[in-house]
N, C-alpha and C positions, 0 to 999 in steps of 0.2 A: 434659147435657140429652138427655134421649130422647123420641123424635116417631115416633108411630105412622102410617106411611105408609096407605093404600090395601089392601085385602084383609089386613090381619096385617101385613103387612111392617113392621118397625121399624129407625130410624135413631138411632144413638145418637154426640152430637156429643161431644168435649169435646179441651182442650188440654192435652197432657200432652207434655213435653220428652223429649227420645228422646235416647240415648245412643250412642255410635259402635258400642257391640257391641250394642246392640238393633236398629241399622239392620241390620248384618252378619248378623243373626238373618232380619230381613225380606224381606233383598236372597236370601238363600238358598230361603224360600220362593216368591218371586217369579220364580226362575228357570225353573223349570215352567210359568209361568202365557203366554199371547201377551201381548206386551208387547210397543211402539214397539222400534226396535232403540236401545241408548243411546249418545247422543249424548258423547264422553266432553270434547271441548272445552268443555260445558254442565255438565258434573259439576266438572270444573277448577277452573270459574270461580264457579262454587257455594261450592266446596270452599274456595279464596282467600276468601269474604265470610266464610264461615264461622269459619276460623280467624286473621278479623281483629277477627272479635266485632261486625261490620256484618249480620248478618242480621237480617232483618226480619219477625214474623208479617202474613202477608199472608191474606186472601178464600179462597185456595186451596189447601184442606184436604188432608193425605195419607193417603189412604183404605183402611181396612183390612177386610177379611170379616170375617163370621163365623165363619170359620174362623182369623184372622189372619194373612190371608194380604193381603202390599201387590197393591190394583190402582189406586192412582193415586199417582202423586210418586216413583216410583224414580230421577230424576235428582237429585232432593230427597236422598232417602233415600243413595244413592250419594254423594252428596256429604258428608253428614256422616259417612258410615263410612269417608272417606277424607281426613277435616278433624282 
């Protein structure tokens, strides 16, 4: 789905399954960017749901530029490149 925001800006939604080496692609771009510092106790235990096959799609998208660069969900992100 794509939704044309306010002056031109556009947001384009959809769900697509990411792979440990697509995260590790992310997580590298993202290192550049200010990010929260990570939390790695929160990746861990991300990481445990994940490679239990208990992960859940949830409301809170992980958000990537235009340029594809991650600025929302790197403990997300982190966690499956380490699941």
């Amino acid at each position: 789905m794509t939704e044309t925001l306010g002056r031109g800006s556009t947001m384009r939604l959809e769900v697509h399954r990411l792979t440990p080496n697509e995260a590790e692609k992310l997580l590298i771009g993202a290192a550049e960017q200010k990010q929260r510092p990570m939390q790695q106790t929160r990746v861990q235990q991300y990481a445990r749901v994940m490679r239990a096959g208990d992960w859940k799609i949830t409301h809170q998208p992980i958000a990537i530029d235009v340029h594809g660069v991650l600025i929302h969900g790197q403990h997300r992100v982190a966690a499956l490149a380490a699941s």
